[in-house]
BAFI-3210 file (N, C-alpha, C; in Angstrom, 3 decimals, decimal comma, padded with zeros to 6 digits):
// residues 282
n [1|2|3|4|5|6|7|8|9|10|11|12|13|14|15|16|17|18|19|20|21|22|23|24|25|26|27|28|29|30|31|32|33|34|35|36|37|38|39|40|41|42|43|44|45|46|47|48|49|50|51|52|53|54|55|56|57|58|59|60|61|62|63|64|65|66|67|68|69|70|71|72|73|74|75|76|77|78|79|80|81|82|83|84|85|86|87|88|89|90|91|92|93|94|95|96|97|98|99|100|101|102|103|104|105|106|107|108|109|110|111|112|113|114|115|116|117|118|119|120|121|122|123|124|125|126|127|128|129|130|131|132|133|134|135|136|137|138|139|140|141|142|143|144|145|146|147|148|149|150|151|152|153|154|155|156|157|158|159|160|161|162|163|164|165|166|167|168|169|170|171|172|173|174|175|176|177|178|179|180|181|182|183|184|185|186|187|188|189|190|191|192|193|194|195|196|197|198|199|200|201|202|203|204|205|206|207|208|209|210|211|212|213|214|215|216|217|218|219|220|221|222|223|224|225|226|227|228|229|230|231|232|233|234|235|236|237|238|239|240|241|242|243|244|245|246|247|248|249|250|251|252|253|254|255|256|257|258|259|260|261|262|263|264|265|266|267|268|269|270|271|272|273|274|275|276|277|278|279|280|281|282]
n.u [139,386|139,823|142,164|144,070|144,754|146,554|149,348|149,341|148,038|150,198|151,894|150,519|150,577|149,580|150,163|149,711|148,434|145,180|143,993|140,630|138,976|136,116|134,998|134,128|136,701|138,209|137,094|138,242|140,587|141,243|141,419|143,282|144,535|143,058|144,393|147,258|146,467|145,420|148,049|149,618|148,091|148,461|151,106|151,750|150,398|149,904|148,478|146,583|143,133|141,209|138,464|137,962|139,468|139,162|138,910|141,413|143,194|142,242|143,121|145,198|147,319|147,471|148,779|152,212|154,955|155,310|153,285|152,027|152,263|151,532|148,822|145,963|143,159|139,758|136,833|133,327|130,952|128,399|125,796|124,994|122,969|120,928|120,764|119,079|118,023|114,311|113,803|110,872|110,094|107,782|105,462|105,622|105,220|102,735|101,369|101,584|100,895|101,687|102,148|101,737|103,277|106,368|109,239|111,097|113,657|114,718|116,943|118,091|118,982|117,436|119,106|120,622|123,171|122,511|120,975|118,129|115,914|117,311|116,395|113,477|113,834|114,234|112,259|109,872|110,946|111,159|108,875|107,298|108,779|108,103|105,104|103,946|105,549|106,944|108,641|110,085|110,763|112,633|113,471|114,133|114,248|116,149|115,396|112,981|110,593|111,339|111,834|109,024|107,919|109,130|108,112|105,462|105,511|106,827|104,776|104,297|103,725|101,948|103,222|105,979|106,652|106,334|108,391|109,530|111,374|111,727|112,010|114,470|114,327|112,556|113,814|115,463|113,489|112,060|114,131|113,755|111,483|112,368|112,672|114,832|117,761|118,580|120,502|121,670|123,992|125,861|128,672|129,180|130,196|132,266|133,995|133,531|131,226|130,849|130,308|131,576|131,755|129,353|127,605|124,676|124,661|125,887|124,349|121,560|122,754|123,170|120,847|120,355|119,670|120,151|122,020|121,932|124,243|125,543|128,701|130,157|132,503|133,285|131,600|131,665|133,394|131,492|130,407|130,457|131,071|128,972|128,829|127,855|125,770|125,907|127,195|126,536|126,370|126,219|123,598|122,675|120,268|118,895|120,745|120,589|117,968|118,278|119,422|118,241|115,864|116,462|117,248|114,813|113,217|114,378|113,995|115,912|118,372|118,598|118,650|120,703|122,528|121,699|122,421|124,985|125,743|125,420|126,309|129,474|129,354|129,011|131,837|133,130|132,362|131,062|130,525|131,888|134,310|135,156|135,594|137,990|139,883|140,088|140,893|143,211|144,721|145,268]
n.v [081,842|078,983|079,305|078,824|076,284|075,643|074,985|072,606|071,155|070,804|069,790|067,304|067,329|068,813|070,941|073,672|076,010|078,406|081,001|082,051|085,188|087,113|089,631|090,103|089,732|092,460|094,428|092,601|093,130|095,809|094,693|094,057|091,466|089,470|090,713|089,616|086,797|086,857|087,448|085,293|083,178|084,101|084,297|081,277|080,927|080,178|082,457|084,993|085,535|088,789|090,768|093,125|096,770|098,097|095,896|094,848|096,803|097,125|094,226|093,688|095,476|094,123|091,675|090,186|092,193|090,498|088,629|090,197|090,919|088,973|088,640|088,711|089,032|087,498|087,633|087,191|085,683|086,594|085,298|085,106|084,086|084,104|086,065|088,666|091,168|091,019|088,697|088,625|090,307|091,211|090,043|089,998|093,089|092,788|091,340|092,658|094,486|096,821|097,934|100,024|101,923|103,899|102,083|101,603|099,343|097,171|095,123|093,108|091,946|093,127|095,007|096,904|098,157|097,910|100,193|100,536|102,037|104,784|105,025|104,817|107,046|108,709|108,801|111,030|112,840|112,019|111,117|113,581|114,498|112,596|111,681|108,913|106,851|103,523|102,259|098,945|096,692|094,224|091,374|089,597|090,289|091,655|094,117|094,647|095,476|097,830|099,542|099,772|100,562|103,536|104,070|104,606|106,539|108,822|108,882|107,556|104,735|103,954|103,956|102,224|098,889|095,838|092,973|091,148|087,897|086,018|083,247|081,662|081,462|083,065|085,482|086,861|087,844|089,494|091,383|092,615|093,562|096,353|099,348|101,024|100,108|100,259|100,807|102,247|101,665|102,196|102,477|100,973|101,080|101,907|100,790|098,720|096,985|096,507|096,837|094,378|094,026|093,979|092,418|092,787|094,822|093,606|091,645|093,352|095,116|093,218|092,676|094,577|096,955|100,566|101,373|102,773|103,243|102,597|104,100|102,292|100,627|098,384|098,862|100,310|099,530|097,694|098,825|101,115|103,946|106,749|105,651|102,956|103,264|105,551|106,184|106,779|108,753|106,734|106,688|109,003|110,985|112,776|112,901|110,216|110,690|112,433|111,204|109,101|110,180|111,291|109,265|108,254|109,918|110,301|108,261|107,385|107,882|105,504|103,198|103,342|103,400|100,874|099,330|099,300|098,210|095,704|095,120|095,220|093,091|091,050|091,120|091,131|090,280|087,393|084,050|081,931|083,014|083,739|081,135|080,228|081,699|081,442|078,616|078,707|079,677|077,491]
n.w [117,909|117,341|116,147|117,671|117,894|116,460|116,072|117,719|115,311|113,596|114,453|114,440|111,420|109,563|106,927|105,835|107,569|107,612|109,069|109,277|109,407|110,892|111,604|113,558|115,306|114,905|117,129|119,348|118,675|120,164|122,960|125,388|126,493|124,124|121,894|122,404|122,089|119,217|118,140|118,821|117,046|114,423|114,135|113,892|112,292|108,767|107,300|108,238|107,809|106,229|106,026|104,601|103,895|106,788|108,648|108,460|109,127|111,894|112,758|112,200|113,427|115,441|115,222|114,749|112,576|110,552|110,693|109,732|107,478|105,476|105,689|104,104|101,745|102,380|101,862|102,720|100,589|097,952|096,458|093,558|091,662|093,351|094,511|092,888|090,534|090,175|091,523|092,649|094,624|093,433|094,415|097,374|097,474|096,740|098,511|100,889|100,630|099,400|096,411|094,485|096,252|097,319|098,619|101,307|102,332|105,465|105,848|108,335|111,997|114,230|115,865|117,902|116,972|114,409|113,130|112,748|114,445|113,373|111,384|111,605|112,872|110,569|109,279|109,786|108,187|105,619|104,049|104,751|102,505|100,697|100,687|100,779|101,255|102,480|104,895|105,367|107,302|107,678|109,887|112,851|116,264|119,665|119,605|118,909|120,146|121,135|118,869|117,612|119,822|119,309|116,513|117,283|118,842|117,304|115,913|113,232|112,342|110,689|108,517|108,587|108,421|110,353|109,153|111,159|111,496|108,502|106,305|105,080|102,225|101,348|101,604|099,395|097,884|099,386|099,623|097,060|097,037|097,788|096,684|097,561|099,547|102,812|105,669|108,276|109,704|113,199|114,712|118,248|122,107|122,681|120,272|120,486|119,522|116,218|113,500|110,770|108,225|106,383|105,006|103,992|102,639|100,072|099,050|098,681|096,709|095,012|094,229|092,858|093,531|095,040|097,887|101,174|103,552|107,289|108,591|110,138|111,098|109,062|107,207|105,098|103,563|101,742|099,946|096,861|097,406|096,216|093,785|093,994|096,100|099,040|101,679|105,016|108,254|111,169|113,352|112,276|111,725|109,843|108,016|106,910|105,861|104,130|101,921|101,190|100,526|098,059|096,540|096,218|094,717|092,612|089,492|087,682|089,127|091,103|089,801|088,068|089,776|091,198|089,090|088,446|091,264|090,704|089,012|090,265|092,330|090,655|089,570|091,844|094,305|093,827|094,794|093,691|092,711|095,010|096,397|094,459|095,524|098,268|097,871|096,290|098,613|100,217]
ca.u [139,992|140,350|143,554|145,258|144,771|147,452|150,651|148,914|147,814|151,444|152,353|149,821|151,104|149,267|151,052|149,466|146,933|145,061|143,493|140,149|138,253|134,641|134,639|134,449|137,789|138,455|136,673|138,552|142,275|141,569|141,205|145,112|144,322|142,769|145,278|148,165|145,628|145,695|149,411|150,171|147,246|149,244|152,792|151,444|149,691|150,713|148,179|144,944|142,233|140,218|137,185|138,140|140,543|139,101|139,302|143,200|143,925|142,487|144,135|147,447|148,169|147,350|149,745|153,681|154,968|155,612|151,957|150,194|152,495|150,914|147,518|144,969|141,674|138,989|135,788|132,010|130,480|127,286|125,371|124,271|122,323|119,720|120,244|119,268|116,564|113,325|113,909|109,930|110,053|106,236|104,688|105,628|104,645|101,394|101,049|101,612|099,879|102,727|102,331|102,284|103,998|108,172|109,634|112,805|113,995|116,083|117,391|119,046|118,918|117,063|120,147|120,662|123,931|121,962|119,996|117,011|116,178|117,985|115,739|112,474|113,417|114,196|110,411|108,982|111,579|111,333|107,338|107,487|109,254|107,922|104,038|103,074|106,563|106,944|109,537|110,082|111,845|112,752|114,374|113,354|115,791|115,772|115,195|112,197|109,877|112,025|111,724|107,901|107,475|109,517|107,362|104,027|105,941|107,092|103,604|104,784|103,679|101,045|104,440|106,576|106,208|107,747|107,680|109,588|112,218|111,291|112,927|115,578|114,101|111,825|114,882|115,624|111,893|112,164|115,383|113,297|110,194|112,435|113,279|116,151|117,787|119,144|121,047|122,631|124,670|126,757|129,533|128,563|130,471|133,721|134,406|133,749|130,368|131,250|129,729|132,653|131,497|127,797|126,862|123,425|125,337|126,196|122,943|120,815|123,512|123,198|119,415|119,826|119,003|121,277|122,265|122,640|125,109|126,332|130,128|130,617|133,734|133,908|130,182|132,063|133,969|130,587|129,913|131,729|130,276|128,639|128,594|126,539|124,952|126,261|128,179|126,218|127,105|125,748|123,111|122,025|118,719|118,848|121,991|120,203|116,364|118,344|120,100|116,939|114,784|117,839|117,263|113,330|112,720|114,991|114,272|117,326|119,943|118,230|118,738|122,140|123,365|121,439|122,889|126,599|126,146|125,102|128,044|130,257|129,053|129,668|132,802|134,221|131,603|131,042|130,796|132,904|135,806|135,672|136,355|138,887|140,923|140,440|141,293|144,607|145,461|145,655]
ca.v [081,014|077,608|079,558|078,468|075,034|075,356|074,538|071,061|070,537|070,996|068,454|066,275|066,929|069,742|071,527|074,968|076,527|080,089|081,245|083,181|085,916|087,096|090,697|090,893|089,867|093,939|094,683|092,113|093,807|096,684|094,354|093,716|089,433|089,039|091,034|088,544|085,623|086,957|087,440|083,601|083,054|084,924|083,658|080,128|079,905|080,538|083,234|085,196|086,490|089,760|091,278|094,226|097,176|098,473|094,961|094,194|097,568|096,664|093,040|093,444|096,103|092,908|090,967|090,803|092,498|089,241|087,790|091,058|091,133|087,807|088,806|087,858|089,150|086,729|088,642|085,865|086,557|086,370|084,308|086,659|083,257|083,798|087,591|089,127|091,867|089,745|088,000|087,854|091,268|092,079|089,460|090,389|093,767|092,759|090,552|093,787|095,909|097,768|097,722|101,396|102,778|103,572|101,611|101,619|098,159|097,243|093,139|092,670|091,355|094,322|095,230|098,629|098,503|098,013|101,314|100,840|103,427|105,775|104,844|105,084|108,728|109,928|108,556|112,108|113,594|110,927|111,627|115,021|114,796|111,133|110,735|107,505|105,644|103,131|101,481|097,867|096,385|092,436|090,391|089,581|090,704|092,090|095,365|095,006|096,213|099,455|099,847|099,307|102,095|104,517|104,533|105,335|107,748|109,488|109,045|107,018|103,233|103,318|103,937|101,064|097,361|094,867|091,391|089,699|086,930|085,600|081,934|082,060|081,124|084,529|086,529|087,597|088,574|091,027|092,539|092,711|094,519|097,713|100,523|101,613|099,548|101,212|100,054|103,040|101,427|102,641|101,426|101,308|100,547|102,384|099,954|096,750|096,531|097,279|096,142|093,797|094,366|094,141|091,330|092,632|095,791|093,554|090,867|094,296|095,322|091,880|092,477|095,770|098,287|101,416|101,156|103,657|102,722|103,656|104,326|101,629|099,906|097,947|098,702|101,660|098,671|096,927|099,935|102,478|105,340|107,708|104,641|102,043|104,068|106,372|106,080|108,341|108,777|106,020|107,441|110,680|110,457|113,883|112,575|109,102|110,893|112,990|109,896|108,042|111,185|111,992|108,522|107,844|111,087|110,461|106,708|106,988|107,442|104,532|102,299|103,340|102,764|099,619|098,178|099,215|097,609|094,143|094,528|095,141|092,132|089,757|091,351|090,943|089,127|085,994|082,864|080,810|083,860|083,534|079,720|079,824|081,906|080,004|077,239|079,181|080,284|076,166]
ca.w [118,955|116,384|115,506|119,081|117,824|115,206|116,895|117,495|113,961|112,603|114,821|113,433|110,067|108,733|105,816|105,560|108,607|106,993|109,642|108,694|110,691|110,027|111,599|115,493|115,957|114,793|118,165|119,827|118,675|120,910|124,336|125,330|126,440|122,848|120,924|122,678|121,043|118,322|118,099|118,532|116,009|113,372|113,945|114,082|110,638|107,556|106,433|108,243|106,434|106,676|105,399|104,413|104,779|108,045|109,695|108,630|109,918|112,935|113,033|111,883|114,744|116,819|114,681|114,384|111,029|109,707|110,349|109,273|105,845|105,312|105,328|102,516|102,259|101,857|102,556|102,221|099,005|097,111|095,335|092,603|091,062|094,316|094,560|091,733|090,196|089,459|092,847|094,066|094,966|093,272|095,228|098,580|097,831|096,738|099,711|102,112|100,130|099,025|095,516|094,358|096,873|097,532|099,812|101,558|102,860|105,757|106,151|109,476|112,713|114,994|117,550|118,218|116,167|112,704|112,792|112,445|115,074|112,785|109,897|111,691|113,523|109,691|108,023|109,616|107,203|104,410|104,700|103,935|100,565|099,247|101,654|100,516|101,931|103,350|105,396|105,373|108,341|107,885|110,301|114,154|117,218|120,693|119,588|118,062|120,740|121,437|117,526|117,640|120,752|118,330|115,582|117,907|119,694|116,433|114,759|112,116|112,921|109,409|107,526|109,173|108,393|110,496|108,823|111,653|110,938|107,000|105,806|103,734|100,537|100,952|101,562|098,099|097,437|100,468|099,350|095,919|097,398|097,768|096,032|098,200|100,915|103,537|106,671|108,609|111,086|113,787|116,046|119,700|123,224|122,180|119,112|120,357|118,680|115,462|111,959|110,065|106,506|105,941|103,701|103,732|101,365|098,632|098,729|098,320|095,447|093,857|094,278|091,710|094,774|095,548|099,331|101,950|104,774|107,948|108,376|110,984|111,292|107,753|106,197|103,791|102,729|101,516|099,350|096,538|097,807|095,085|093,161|094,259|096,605|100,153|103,445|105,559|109,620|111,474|114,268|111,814|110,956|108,964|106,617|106,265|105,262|102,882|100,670|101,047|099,214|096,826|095,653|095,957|093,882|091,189|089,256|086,844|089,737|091,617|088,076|087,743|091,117|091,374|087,901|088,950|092,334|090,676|088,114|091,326|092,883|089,469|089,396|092,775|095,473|093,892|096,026|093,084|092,494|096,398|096,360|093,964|096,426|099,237|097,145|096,126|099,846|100,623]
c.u [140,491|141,078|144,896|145,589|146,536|148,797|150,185|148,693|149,169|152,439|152,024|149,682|150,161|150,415|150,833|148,092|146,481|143,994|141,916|139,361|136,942|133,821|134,895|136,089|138,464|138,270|137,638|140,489|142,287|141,370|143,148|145,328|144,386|143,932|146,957|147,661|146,456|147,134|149,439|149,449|148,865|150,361|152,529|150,984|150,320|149,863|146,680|144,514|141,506|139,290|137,361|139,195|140,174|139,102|140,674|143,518|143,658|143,485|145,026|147,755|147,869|148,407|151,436|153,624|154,927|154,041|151,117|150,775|151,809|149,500|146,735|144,014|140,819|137,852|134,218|131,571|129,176|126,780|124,471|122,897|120,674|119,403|120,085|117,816|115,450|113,502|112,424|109,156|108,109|105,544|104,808|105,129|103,007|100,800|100,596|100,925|100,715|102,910|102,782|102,803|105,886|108,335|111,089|112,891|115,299|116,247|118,141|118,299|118,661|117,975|120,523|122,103|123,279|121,396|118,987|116,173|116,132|116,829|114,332|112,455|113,709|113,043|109,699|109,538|111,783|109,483|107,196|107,716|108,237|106,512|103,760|104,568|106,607|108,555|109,501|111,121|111,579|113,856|113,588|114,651|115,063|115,305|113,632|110,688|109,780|111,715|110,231|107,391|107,902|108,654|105,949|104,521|106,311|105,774|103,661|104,241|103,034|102,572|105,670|106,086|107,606|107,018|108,198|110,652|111,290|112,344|113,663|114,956|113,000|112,853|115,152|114,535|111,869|112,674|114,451|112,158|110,512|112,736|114,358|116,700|118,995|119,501|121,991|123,145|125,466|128,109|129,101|129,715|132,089|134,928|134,595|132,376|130,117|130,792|131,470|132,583|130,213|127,536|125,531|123,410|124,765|125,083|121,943|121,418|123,420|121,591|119,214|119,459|120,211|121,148|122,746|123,206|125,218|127,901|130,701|131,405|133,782|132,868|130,902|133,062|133,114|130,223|130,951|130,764|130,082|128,863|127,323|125,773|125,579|126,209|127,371|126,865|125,867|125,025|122,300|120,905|118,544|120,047|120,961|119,133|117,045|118,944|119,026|116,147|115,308|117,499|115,402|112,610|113,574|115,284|115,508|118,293|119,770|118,748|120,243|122,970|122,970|122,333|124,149|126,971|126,204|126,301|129,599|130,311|129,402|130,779|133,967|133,894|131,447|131,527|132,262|134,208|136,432|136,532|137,461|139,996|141,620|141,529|143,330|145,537|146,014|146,196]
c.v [079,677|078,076|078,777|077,176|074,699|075,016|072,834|070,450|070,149|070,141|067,255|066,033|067,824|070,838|072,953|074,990|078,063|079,555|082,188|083,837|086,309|088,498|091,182|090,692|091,571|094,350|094,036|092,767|094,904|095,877|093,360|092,050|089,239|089,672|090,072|087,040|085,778|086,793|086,170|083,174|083,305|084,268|082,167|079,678|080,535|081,942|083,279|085,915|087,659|090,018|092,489|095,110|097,736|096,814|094,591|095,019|097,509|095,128|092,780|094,301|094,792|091,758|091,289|091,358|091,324|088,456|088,985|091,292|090,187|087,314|088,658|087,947|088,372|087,059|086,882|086,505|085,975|085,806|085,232|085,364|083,490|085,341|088,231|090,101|090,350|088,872|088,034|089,108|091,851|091,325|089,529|092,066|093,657|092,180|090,911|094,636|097,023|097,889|098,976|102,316|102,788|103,057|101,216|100,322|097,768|095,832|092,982|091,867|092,530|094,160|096,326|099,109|098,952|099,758|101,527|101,996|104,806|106,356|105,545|106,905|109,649|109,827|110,119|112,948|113,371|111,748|112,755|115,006|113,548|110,706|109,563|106,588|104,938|102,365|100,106|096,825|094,296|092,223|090,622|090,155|091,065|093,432|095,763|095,691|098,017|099,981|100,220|100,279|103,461|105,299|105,299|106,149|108,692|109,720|108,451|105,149|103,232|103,299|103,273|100,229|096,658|093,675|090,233|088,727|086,116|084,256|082,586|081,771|082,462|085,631|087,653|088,223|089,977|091,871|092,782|093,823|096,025|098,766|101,007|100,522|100,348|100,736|101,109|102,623|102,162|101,357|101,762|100,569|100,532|101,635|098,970|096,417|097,146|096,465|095,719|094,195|094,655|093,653|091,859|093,670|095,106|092,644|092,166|094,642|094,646|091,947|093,460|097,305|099,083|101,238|102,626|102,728|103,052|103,795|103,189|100,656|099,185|097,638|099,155|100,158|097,455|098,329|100,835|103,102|106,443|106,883|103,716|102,146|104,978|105,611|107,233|108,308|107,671|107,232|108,549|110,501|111,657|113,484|111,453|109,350|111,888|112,497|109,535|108,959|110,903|110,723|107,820|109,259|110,918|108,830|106,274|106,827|106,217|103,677|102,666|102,992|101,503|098,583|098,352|098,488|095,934|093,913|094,139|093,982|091,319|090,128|090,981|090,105|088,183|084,928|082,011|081,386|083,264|082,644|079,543|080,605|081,523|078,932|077,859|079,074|078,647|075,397]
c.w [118,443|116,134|116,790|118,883|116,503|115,334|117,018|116,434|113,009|113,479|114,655|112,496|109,115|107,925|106,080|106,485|107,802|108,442|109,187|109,599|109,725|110,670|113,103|115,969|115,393|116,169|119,290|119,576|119,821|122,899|124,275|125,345|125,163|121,929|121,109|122,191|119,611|117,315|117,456|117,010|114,623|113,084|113,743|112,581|109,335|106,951|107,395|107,311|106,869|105,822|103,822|104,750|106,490|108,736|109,521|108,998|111,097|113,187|113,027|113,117|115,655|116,418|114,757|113,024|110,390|109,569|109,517|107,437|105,301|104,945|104,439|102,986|101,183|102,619|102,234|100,952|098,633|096,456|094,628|092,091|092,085|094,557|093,449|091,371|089,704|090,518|093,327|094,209|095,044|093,958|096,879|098,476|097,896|097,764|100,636|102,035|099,420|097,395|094,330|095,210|096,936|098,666|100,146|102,375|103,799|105,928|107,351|110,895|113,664|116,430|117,382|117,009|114,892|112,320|112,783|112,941|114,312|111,864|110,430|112,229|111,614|108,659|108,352|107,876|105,541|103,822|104,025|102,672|099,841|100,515|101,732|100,570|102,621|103,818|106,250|106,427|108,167|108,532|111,806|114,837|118,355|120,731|119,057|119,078|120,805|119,847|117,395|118,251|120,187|117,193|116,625|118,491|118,633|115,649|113,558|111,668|111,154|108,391|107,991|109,205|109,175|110,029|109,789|110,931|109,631|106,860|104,798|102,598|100,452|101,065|100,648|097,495|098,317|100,036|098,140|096,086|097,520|096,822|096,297|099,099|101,769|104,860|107,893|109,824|112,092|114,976|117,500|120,880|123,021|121,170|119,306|119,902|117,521|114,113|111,195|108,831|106,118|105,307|103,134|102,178|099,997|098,095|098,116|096,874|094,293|093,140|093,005|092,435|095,621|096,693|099,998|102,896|105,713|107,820|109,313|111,060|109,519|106,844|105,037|102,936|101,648|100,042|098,393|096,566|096,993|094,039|092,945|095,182|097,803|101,428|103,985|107,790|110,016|112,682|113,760|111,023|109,660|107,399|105,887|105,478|103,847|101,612|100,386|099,973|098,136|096,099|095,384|094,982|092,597|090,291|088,588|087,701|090,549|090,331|088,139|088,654|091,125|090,243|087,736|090,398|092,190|089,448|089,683|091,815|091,822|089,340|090,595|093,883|095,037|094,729|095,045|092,847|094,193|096,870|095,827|094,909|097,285|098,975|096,642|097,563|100,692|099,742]
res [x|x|x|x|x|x|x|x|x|x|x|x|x|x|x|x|x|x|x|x|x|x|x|x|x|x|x|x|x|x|x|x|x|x|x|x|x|x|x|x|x|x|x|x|x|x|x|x|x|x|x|x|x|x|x|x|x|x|x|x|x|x|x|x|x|x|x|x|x|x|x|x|x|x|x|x|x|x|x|x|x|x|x|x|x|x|x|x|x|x|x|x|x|x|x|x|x|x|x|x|x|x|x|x|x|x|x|x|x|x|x|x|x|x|x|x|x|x|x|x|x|x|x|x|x|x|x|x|x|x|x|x|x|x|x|x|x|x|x|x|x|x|x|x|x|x|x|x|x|x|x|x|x|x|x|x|x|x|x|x|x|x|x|x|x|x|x|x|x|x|x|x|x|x|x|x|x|x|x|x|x|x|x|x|x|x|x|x|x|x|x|x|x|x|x|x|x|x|x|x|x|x|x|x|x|x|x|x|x|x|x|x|x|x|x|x|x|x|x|x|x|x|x|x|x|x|x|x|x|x|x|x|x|x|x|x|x|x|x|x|x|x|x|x|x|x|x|x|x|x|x|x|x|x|x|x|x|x|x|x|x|x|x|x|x|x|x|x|x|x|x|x|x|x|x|x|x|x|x|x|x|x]
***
């Protein structure tokens, strides 16, 4: 919506407006008001930004040709210096108790989009192949009750940790505590609640830890898939329990995905490559 302002700024003697977006406005192209926003937005500045390709293909159909040729993706990026293997990781397991066991890790904000849900209906199936798993749920939310009645209703609660919202300076220890991290999102409410990119992807990536995904609006863009770890369907607990085994049973493809996802990340997420773009696009 600071894009509407830009007609005023260039009367106040601004040179160059970039407009930048940060994921929901994707959701917001398919409502007809906001996609006439958007419009003006576009024609008004010299240059928006997107995430990814699934959010400029949503945004540019909300754009003229002329604003969506214009486009420039400037996605947030990583601080590999804070995410990184050797992050902490053994002291939060030891903390939990988790010390010889596998554990799959999820980082978000518990809202029905993220998955978690997903995660906990596929531990019967996880369970089975790998007993002594556990699954590591960090972050607080509204969901976390409904999450909470899941596990005791599935039988599962001793093999689910929630830790609850963690400070940022334990962050990177969390992501460190797993073996896998896994996030299977979905889109919900006919694509207006829709995952933008998934930062949490490439922090886990940076961390050294293959990632499962869901497919939801611009996660697959957080991820090379059969790379640095799998896109599976958001919602499918049977797809998500069978990535999760595939990679808690086998330590070399865990290691290889993990140490191509943290080249990926020095290669293309960096916060300072990021800046210098920015810094180009003005």
């Amino acid at each position: 919506p600071l894009g509407l302002m830009a007609p005023a700024l260039r009367r106040a003697g601004a040179e160059r407006l970039v407009a930048t977006t940060h994921g929901h406005e994707a959701g917001w192209a398919q409502l007809p008001a906001a996609r006439q926003l958007l419009r003006r937005i576009g024609d008004a500045t010299d240059t928006v930004t997107y995430l990814g390709e699934y959010t400029r293909s949503r945004i540019a159909g909300a754009l003229s040709p002329e604003a969506a040729a214009r486009m420039v993706q400037l996605p947030p990026g990583v601080d590999e210096k804070t995410f990184h293997p050797g992050s902490g990781g053994d002291v939060v397991r030891a903390r939990l108790g988790l010390t010889d066991r596998p554990v799959v890790v999820c980082v978000s904000r518990l809202v029905p989009r993220k998955g978690q849900d997903t995660l906990i209906r596929a531990m019967p199936r996880i369970l089975a192949a790998e007993p002594d798993t556990v699954l590591l749920i960090v972050g607080g939310g509204p969901y976390e009750r409904e999450l909470r009645r899941l596990t005791r209703e599935l039988g599962v609660s001793g093999a689910v940790r929630f830790t609850g919202a963690v400070p940022w300076s334990e962050l990177p220890a969390h992501y460190g505590a797993g073996d896998v991290f896994a996030m299977p999102c979905r889109t919900r409410r006919r694509g207006l609640d829709v995952e933008g990119l998934g930062i949490v992807y490439l922090e886990a990536s940076a961390t050294g830890l293959p990632v499962v995904a869901g497919d939801s609006g611009g996660a697959p863009d957080a991820v090379l898939d059969g790379e640095t770890g799998w896109v599976v369907r958001g919602g499918e607990p049977a797809e998500a329990a069978e990535r999760i085994t595939a990679l808690l049973a086998d330590e070399a493809l865990r290691r290889r995905m993990g140490e191509r996802g943290r080249a990926w990340v020095e290669e293309k997420w960096r916060w300072d490559l990021l800046a210098e773009r920015l810094r180009d696009l003005l």
